[in-house]
VODO-166544 format. One record per residue (C-alpha): x, y, z. Coordinates in Angstrom, 3 decimals. Layout:
         u         v         w
         X         Y         Z
...
END
This chain:
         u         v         w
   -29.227    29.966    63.923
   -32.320    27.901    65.396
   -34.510    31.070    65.781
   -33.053    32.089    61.974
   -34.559    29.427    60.131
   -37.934    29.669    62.440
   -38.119    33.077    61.541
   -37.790    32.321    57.589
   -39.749    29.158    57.870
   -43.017    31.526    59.268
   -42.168    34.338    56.673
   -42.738    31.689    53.936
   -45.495    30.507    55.004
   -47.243    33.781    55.726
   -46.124    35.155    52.283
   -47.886    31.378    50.821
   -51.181    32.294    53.034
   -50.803    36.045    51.978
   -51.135    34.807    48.469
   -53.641    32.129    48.634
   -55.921    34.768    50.454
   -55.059    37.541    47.440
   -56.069    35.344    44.643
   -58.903    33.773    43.454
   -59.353    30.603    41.534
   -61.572    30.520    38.745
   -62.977    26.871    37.900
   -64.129    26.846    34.529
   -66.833    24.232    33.348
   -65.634    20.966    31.485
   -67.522    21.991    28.898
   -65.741    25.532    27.866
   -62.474    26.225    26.713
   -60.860    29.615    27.443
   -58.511    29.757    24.865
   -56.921    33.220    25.706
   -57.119    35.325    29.115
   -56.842    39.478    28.385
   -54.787    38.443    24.989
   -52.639    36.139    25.990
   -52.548    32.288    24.662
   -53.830    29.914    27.284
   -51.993    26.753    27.082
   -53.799    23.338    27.175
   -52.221    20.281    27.860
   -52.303    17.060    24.997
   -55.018    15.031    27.017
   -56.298    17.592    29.492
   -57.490    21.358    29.078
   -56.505    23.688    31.549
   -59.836    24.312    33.332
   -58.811    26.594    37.045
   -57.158    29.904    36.917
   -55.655    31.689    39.481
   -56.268    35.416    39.381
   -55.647    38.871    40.951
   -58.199    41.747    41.470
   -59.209    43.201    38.313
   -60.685    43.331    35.032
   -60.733    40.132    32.764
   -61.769    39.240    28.915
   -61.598    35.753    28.437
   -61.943    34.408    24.737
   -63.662    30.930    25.303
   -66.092    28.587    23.394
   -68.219    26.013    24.471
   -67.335    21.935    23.090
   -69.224    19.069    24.173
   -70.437    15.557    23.719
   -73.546    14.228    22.940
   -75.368    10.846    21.705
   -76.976    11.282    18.499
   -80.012     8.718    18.589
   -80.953     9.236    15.224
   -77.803     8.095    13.958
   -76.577     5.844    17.193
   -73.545     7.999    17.247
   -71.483    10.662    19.310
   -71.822    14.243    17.861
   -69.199    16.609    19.333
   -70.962    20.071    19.192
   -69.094    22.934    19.207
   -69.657    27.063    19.446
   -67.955    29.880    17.476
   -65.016    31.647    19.855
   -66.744    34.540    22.327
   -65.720    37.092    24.600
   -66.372    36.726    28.391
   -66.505    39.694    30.108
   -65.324    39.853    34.471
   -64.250    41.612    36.914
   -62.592    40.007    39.783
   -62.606    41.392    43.328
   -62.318    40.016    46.802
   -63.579    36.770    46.042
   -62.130    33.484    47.205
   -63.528    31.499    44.696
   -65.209    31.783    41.283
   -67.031    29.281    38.797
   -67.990    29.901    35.006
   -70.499    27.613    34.036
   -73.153    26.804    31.424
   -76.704    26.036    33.051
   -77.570    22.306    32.594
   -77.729    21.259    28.932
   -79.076    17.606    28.664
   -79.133    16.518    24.902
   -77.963    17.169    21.666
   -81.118    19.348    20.902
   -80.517    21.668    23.911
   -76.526    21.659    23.074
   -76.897    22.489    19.977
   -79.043    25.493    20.434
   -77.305    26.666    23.165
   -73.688    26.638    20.909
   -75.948    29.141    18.352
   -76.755    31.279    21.146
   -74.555    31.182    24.708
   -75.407    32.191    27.933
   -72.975    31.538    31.308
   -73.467    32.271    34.994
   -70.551    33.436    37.400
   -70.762    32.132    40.771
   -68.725    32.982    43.643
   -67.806    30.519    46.881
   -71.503    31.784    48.506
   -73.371    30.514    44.967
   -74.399    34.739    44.624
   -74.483    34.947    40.823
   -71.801    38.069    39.536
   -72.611    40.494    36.541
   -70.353    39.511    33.182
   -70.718    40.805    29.713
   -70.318    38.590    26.579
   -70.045    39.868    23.062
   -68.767    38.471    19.863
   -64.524    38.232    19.631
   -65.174    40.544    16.462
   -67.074    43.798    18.210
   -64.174    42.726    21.103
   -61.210    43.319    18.775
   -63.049    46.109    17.152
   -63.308    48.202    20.428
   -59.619    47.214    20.992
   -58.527    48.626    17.729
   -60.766    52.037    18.827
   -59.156    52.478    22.002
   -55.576    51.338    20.506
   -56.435    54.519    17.570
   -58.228    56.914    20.203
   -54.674    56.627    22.799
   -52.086    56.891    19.848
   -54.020    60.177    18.653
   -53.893    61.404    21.942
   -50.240    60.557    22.481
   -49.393    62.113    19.446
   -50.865    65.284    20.238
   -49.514    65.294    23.721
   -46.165    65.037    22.153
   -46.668    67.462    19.507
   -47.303    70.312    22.135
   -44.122    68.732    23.942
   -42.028    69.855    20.554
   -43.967    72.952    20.084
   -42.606    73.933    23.464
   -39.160    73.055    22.877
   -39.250    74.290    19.759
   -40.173    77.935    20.325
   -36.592    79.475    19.183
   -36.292    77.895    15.689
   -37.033    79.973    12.452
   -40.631    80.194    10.985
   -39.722    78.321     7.716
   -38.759    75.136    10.341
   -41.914    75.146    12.009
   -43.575    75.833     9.011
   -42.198    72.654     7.812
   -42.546    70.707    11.139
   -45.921    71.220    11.577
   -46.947    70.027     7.961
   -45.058    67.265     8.484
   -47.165    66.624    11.849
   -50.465    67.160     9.896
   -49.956    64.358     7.658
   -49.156    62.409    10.446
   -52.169    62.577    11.711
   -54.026    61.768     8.089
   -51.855    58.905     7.868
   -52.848    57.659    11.408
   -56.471    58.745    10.473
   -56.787    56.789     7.631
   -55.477    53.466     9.223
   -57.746    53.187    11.855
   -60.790    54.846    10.456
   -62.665    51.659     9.142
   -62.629    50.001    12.915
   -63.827    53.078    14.669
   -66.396    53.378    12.036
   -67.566    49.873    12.076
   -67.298    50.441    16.230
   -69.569    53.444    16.470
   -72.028    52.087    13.877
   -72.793    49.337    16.044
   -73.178    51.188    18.679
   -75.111    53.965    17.306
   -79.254    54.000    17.872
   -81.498    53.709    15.000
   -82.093    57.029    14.898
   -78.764    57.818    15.055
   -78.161    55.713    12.457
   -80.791    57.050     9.949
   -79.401    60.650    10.220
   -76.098    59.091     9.357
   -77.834    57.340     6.114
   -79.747    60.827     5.318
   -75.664    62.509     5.501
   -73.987    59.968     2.838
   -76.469    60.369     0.739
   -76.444    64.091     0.377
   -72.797    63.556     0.362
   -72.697    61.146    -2.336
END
């Protein structure tokens, strides 16, 4: 019985090591909020904002913006400054340790340019700054809404050949039918996500690419 519960007692604490040495813990500066981690809502307590994250290998997009306090000497008063919402951009590997951080900002002046225009570091437990992208939350949810449209296309015409498989021995007239009915499908699904991708490509499209695309409507028009 001895040797039973010295036996479990070492299995849970080499599963607790296991996982301390799997994850990493990202410390976020006190002056950013992450308010959601790959879509999900990030929970902050009444008094206290959740500010270290345990994570697992992989890719992250972190929704954050930057709040902070400074003394306003023109007016002998506190001005809380505060950035529109951004997307953080990370991938997480074998690190122990990670920290997010703004570079030093001093005074109000240097707050509130930096809340117009953010730039963070990533450091890992050896100080070696890591590559992360940032972008606006609306060119984030845009590319999500691209890759949500490009997938459901794709599943959709994974499945149709599926049917047209199973489908071989029914009359003309039903397939006739069937595959009209799958065509409009497909408008439908075109038309809903159509504006996004648009809005996605043109952003990401070169000026050149961009003129040629002008020079089309018009002769369209």
């Amino acid at each position: 019985m001895i040797r039973f519960i010295f036996a479990l007692c070492l299995f849970l604490v080499a599963s607790v090591v296991s996982f301390t040495l799997w994850a990493t813990t990202l410390t976020v500066g006190d002056n950013l909020v992450i308010s959601q981690i790959n879509n999900k809502i990030v929970e902050h307590g009444f008094l206290d904002q959740t500010s270290e994250f345990s994570l697992k290998p992989g890719q992250y997009a972190f929704i954050v913006h930057y709040k902070d306090v400074f003394e306003d000497l023109t007016f002998a008063e506190d001005r809380v400054v505060k950035s529109k919402e951004f997307v953080v951009k990370l991938t997480v590997g074998a690190e122990k340790k990670l920290h997010l951080m703004t570079a030093a900002i001093k005074n109000l002046a240097q707050a509130e340019a930096f809340s117009k225009s953010p730039t963070l570091m990533l450091k890992d437990e050896n100080n070696q700054q890591l590559p992360i992208e940032l972008e606006s939350v609306a060119d984030y949810k845009i590319a999500e809404q691209v890759e949500l449209a490009i997938t459901s296309y794709t599943s959709q015409q994974d499945s149709h050949h599926d049917k047209a498989a199973e489908t071989t021995k029914i009359k003309k007239a039903n397939q006739t039918v069937t595959s009209v009915k799958e065509k409009l499908s497909d408008n439908k699904l075109i038309q809903i996500n159509a504006l996004p991708m648009l809005k996605y490509w043109w952003q990401n499209a070169s000026d050149e690419e961009k003129k040629h695309f002008k020079q089309y409507i018009n002769r369209n028009n």
